[in-house]
Biotite code that builds the C-alpha atoms (Angstrom):
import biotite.structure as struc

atoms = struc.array([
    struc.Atom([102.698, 113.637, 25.349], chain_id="A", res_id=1, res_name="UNK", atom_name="CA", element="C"),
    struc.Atom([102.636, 110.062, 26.282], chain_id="A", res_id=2, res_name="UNK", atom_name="CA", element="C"),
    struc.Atom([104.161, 109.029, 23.469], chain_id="A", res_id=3, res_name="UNK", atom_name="CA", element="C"),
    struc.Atom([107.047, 110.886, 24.150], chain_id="A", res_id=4, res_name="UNK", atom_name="CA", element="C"),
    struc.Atom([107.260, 109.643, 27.836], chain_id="A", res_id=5, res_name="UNK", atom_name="CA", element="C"),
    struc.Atom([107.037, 106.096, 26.413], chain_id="A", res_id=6, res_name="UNK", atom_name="CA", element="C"),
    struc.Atom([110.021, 107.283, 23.361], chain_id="A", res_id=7, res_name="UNK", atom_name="CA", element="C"),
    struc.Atom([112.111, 108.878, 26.210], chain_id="A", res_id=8, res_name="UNK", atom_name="CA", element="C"),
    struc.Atom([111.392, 105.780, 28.599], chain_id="A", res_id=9, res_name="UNK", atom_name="CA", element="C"),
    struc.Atom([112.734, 103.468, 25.893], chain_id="A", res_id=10, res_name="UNK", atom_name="CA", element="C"),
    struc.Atom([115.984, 105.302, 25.149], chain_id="A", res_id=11, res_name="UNK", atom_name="CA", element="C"),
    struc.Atom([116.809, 105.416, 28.858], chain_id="A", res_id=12, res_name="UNK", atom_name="CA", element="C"),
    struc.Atom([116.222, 101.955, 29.167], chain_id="A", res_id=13, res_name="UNK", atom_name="CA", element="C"),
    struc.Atom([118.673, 101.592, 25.590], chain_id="A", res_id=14, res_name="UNK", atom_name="CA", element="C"),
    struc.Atom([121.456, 104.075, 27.206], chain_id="A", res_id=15, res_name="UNK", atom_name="CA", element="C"),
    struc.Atom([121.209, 102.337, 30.861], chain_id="A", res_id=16, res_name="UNK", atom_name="CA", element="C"),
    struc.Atom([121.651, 98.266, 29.618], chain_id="A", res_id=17, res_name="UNK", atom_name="CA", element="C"),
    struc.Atom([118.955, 97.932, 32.031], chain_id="A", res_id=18, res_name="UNK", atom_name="CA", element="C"),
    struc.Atom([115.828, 96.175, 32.318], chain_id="A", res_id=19, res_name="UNK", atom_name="CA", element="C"),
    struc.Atom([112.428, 97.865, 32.287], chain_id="A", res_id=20, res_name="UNK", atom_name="CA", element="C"),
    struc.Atom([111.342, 97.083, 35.136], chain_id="A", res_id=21, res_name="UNK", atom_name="CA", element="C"),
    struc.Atom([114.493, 97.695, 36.970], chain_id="A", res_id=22, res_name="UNK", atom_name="CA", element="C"),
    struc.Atom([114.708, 100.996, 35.454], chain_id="A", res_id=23, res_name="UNK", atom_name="CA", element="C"),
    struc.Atom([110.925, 101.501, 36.564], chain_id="A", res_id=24, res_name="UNK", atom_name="CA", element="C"),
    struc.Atom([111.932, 100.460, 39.921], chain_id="A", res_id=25, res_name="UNK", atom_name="CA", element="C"),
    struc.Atom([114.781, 103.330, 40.044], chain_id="A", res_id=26, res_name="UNK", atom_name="CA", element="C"),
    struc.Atom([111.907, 105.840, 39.291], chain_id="A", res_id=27, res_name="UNK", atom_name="CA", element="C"),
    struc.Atom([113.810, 107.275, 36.244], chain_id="A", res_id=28, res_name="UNK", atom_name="CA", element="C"),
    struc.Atom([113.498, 110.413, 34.522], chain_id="A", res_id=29, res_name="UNK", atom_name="CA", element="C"),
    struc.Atom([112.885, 111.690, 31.257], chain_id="A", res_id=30, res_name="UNK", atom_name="CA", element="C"),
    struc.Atom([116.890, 111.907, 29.666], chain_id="A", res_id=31, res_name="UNK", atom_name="CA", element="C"),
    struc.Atom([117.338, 115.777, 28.239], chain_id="A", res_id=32, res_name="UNK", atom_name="CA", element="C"),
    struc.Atom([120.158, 115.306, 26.183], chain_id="A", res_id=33, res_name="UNK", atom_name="CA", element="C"),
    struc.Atom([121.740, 111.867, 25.006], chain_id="A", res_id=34, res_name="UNK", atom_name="CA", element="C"),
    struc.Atom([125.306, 111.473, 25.569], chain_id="A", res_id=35, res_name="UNK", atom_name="CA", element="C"),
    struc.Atom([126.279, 109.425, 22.674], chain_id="A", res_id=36, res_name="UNK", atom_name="CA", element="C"),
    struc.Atom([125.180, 110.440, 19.042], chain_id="A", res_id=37, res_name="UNK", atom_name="CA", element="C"),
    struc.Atom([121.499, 108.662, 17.621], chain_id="A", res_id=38, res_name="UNK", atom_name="CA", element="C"),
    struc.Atom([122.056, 106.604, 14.424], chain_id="A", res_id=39, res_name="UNK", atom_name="CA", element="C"),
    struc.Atom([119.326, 105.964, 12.761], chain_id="A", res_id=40, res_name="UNK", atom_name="CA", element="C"),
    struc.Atom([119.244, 102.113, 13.742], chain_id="A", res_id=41, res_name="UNK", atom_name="CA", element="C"),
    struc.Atom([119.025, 103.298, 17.368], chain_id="A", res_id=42, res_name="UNK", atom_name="CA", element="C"),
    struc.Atom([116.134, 105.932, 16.979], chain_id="A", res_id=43, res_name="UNK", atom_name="CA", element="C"),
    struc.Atom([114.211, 103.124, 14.950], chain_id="A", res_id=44, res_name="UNK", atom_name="CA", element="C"),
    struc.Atom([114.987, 100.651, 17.921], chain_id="A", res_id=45, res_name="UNK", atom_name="CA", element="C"),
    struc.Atom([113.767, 103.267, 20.232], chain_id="A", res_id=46, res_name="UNK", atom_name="CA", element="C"),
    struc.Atom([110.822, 103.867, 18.442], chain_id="A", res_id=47, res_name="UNK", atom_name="CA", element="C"),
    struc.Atom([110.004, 100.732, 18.215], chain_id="A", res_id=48, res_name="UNK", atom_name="CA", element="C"),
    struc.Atom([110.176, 99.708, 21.730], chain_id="A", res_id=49, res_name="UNK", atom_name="CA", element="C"),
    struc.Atom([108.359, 102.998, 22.766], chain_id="A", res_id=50, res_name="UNK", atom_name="CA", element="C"),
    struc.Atom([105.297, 101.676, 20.856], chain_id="A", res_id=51, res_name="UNK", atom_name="CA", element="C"),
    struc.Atom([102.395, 100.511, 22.589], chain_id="A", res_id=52, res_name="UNK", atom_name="CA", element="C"),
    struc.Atom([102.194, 96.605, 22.852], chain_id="A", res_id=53, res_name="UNK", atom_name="CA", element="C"),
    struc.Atom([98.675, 95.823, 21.010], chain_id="A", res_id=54, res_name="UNK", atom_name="CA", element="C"),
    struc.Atom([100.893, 98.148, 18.066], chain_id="A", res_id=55, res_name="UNK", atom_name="CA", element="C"),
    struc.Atom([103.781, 95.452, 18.225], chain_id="A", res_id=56, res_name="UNK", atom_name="CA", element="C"),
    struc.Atom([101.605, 92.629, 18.337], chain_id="A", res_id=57, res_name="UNK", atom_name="CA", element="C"),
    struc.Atom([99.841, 93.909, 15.314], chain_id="A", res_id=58, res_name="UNK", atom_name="CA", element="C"),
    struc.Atom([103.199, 94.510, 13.424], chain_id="A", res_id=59, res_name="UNK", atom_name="CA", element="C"),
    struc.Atom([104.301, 91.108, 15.008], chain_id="A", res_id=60, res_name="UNK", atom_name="CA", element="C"),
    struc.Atom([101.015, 89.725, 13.229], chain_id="A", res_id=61, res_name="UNK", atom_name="CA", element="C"),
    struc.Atom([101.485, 91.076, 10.098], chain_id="A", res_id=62, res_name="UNK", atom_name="CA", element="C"),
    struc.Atom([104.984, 90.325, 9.398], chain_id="A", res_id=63, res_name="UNK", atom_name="CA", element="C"),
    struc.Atom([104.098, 86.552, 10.348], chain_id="A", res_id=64, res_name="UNK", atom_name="CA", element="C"),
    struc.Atom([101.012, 87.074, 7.583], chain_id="A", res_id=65, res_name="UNK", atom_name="CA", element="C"),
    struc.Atom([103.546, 88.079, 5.329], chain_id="A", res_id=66, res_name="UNK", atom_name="CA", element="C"),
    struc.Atom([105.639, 85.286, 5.715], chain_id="A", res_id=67, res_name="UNK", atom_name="CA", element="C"),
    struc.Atom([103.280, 82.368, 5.736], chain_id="A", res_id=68, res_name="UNK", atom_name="CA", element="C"),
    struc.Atom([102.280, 84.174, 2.082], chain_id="A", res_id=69, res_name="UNK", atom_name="CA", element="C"),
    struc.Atom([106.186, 84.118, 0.702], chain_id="A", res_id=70, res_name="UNK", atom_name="CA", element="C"),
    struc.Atom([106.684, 80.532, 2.452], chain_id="A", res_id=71, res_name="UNK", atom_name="CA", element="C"),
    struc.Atom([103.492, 79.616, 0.416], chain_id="A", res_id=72, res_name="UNK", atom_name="CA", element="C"),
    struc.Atom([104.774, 81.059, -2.793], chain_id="A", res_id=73, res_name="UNK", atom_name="CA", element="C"),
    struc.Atom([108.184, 79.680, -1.982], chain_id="A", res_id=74, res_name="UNK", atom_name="CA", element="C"),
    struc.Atom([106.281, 76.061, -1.794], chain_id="A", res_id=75, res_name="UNK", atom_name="CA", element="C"),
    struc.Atom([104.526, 76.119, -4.456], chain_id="A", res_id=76, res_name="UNK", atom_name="CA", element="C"),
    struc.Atom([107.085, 77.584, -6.850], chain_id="A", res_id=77, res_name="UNK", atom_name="CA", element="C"),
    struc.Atom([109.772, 74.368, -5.352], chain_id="A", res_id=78, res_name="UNK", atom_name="CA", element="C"),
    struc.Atom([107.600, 72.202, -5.908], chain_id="A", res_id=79, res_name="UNK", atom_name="CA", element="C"),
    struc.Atom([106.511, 72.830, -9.561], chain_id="A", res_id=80, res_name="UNK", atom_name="CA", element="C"),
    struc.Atom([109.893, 74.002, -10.397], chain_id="A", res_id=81, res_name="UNK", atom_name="CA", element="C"),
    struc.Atom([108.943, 77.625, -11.487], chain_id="A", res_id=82, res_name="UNK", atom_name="CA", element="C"),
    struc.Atom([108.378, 81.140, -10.396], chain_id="A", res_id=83, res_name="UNK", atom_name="CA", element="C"),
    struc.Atom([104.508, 80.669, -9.257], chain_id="A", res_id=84, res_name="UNK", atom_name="CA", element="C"),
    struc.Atom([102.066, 82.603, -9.749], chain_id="A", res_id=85, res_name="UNK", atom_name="CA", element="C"),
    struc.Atom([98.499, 81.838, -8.012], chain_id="A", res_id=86, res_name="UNK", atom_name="CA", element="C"),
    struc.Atom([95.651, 81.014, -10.362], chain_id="A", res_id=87, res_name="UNK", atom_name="CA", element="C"),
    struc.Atom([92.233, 79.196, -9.703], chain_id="A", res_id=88, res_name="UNK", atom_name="CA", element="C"),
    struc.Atom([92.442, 77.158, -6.905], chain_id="A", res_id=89, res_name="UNK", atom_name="CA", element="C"),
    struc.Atom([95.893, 77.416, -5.677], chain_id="A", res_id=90, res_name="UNK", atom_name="CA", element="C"),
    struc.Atom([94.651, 80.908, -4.250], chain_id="A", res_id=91, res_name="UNK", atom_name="CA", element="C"),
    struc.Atom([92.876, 79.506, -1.708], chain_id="A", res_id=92, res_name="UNK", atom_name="CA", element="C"),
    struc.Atom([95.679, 78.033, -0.476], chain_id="A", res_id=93, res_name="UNK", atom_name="CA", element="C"),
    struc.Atom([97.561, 81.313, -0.212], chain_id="A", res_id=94, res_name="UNK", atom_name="CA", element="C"),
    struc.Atom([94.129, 82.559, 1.635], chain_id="A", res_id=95, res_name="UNK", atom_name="CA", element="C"),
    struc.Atom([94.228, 79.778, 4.282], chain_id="A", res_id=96, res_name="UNK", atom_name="CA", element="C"),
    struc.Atom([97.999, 80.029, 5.138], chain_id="A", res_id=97, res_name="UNK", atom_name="CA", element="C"),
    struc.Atom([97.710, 82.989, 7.258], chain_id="A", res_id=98, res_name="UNK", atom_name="CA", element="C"),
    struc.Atom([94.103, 82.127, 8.038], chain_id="A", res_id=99, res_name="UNK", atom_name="CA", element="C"),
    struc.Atom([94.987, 78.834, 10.373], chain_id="A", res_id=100, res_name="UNK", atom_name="CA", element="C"),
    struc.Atom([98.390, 80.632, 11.491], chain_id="A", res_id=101, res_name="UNK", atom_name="CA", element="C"),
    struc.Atom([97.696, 83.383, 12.908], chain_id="A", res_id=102, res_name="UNK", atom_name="CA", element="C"),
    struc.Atom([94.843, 81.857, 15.245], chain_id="A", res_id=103, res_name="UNK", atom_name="CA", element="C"),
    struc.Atom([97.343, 78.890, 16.399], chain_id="A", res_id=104, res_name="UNK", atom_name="CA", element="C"),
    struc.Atom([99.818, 81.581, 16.726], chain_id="A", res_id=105, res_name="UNK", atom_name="CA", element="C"),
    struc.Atom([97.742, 83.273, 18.991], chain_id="A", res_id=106, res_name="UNK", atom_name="CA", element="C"),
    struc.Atom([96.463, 80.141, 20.902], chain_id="A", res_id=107, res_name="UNK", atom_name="CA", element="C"),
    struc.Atom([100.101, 78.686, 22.011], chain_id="A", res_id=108, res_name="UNK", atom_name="CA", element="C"),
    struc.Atom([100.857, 82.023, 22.907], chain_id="A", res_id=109, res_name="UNK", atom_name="CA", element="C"),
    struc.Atom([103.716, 82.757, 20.241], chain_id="A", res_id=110, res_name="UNK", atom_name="CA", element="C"),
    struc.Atom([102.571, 86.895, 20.972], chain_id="A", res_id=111, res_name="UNK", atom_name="CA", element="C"),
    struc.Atom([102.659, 87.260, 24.415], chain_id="A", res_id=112, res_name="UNK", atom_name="CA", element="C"),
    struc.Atom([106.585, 86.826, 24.581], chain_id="A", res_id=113, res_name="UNK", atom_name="CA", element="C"),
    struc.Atom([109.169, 89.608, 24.165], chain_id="A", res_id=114, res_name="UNK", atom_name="CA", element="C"),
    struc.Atom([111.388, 88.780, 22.070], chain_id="A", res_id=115, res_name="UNK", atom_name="CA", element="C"),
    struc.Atom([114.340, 91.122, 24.197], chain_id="A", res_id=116, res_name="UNK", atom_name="CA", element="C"),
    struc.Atom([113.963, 88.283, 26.569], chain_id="A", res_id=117, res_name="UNK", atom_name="CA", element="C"),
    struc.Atom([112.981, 85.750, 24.892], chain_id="A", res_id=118, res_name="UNK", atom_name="CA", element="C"),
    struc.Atom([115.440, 82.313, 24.424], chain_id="A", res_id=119, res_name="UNK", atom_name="CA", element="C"),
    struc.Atom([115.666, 78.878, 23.539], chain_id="A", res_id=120, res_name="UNK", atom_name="CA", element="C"),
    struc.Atom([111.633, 78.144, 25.244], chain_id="A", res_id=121, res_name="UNK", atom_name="CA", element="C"),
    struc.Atom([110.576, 80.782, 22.904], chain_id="A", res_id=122, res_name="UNK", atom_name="CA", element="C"),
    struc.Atom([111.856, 78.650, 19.538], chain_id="A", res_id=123, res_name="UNK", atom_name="CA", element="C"),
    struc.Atom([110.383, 75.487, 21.086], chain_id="A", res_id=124, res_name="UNK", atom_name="CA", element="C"),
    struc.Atom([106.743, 77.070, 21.225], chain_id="A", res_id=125, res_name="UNK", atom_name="CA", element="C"),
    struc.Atom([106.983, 78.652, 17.609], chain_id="A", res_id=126, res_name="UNK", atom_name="CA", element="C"),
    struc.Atom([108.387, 75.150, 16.593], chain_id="A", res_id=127, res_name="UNK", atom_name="CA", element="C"),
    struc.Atom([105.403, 73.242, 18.534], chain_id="A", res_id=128, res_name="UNK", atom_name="CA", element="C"),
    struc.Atom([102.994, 76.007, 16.901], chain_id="A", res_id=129, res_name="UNK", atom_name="CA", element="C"),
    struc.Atom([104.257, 75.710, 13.542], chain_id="A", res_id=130, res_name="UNK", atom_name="CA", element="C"),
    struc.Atom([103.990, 71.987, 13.620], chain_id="A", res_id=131, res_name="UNK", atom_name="CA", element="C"),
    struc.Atom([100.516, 71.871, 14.609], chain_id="A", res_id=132, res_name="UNK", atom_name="CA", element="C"),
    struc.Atom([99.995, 74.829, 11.874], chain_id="A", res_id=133, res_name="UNK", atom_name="CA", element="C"),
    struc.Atom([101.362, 72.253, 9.418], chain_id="A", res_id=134, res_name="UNK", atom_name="CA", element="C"),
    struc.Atom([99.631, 68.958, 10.540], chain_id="A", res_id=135, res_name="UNK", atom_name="CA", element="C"),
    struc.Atom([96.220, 71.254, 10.163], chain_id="A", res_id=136, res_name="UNK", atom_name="CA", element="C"),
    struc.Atom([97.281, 72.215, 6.724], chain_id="A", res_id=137, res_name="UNK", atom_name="CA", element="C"),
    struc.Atom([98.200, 69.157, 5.600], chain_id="A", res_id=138, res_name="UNK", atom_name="CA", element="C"),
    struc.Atom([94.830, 67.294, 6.913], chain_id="A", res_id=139, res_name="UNK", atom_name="CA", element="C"),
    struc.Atom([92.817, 70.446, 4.910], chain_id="A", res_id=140, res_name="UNK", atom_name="CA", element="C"),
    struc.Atom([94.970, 70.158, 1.758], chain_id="A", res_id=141, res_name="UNK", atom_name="CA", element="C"),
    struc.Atom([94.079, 66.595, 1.470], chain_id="A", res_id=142, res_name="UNK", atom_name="CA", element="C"),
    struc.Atom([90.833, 66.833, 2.547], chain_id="A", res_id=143, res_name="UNK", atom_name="CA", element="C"),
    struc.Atom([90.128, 69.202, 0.135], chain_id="A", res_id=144, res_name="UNK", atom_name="CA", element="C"),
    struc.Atom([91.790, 67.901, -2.763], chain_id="A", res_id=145, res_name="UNK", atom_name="CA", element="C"),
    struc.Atom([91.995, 71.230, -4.795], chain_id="A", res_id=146, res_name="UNK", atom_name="CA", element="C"),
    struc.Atom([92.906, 70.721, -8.397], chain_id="A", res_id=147, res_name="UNK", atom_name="CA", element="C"),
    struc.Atom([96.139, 72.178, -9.400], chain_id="A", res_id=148, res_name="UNK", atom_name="CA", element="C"),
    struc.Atom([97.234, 71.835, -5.614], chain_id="A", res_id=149, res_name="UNK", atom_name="CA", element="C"),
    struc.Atom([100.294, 69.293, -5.088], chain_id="A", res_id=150, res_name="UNK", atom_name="CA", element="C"),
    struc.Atom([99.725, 67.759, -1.897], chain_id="A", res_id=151, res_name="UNK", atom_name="CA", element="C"),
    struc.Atom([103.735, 68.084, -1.456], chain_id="A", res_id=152, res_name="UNK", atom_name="CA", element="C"),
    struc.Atom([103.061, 72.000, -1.087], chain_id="A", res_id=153, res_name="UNK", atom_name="CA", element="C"),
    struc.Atom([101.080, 70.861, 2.215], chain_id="A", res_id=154, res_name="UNK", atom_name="CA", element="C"),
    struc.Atom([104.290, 69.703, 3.405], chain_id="A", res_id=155, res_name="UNK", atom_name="CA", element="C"),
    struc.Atom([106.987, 72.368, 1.866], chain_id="A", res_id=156, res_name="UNK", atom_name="CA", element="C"),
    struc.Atom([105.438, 75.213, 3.230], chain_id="A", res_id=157, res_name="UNK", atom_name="CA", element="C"),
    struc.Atom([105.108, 74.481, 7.080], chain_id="A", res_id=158, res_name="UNK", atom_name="CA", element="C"),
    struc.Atom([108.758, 73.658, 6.749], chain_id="A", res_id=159, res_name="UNK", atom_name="CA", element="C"),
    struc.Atom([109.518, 77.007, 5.252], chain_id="A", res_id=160, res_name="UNK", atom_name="CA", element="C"),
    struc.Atom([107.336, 78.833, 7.109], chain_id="A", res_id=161, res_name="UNK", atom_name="CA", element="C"),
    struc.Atom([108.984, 77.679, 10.148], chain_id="A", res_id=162, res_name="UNK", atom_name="CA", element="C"),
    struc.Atom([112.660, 78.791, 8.821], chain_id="A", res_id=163, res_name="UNK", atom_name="CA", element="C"),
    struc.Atom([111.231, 81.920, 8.124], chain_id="A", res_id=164, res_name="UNK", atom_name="CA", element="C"),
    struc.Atom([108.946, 82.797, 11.446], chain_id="A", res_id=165, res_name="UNK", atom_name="CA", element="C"),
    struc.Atom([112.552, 81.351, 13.839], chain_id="A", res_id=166, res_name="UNK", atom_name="CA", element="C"),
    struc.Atom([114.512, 83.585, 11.593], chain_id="A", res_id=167, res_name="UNK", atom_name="CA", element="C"),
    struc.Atom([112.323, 86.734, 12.260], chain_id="A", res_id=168, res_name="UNK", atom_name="CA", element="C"),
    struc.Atom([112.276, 85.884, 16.030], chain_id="A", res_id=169, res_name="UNK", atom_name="CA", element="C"),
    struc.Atom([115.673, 85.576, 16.141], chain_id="A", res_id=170, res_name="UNK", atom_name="CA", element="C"),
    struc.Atom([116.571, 88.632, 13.993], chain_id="A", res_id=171, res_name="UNK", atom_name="CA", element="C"),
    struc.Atom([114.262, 90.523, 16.114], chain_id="A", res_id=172, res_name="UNK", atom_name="CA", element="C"),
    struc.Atom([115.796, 89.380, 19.491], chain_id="A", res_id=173, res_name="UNK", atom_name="CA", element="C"),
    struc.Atom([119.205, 90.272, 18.576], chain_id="A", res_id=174, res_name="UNK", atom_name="CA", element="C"),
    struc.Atom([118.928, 93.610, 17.459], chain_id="A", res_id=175, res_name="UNK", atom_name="CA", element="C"),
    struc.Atom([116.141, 94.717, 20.383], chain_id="A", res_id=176, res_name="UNK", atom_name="CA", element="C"),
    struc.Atom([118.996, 92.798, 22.668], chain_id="A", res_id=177, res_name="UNK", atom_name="CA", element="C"),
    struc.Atom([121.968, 94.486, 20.862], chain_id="A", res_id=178, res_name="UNK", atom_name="CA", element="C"),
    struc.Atom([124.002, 91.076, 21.073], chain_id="A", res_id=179, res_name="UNK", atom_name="CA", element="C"),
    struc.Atom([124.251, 90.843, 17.353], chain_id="A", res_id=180, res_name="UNK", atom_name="CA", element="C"),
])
């Protein structure tokens, strides 16, 4: 039952243009009937937003894991001029990608935004977090000095990754804003 408060609380907010908290402040209603008709990119928006926020964060989380993988791959495959595929060694670099990301991530606060709302401050902290991701990276790849490893790959893949995560932000801000 909440979860359908929460769904119909989100596609009021969608159907109004307004803020959460203004419509919060309005003390609105469950809708009964939507005016216009639900395409499926607008009942997946809805959804989404009617989610509880620890179950965004998590998703949030996991999509960045995926990327610092594929920015990793994407690296190593530049770099030695072939599609890669992880033996040995270079696993553990794959392995401690997401594994110094996600905590720095975390730390600068790159979660706690929304990305509805979020702007041009939002791009400067994933760019600040993602630098200091990649400085840490760097330092442990050559600290390390895994055989098979390029040390180039410890420079690739922070720049990559950092496409990839502003990309996702900004992908994800536009269609939860509907300006895009």
């Amino acid at each position: 039952m909440a979860a359908w408060r929460r769904y119909c609380r989100a596609a009021e907010v969608l159907e109004s243009r307004q803020s959460p908290l203004t419509v919060a402040r309005q003390g609105g209603g469950t809708p009964t009937a939507p005016n216009k008709k639900q395409e499926p990119p607008y009942r997946m928006k809805v959804f989404f937003l009617s989610l509880p926020r620890p179950v965004k964060i998590l998703a949030v989380m996991m999509v960045d894991t995926v990327l610092a993988l594929i920015a990793t791959w994407l690296a190593f495959s530049l770099r030695l001029d072939t599609l890669h595929i992880p033996t040995g060694d270079e696993r553990s670099v794959y392995a401690l990608a997401p594994i110094l990301a996600i905590p720095i991530f975390v730390r600068m606060g790159l979660y706690r935004a929304i990305f509805r709302y979020s702007g041009a401050a939002a791009m400067v902290a994933t760019m600040q977090a993602v630098m200091l991701y990649g400085a840490l990276l760097f330092v442990l790849l050559l600290w390390l000095r895994l055989p098979n490893v390029p040390r180039s790959t410890g420079l690739l893949q922070p720049l990559l990754f950092l496409l990839m995560v502003a990309a996702s932000r900004a992908v994800a801000r536009f269609w939860l804003a509907d300006t895009g």
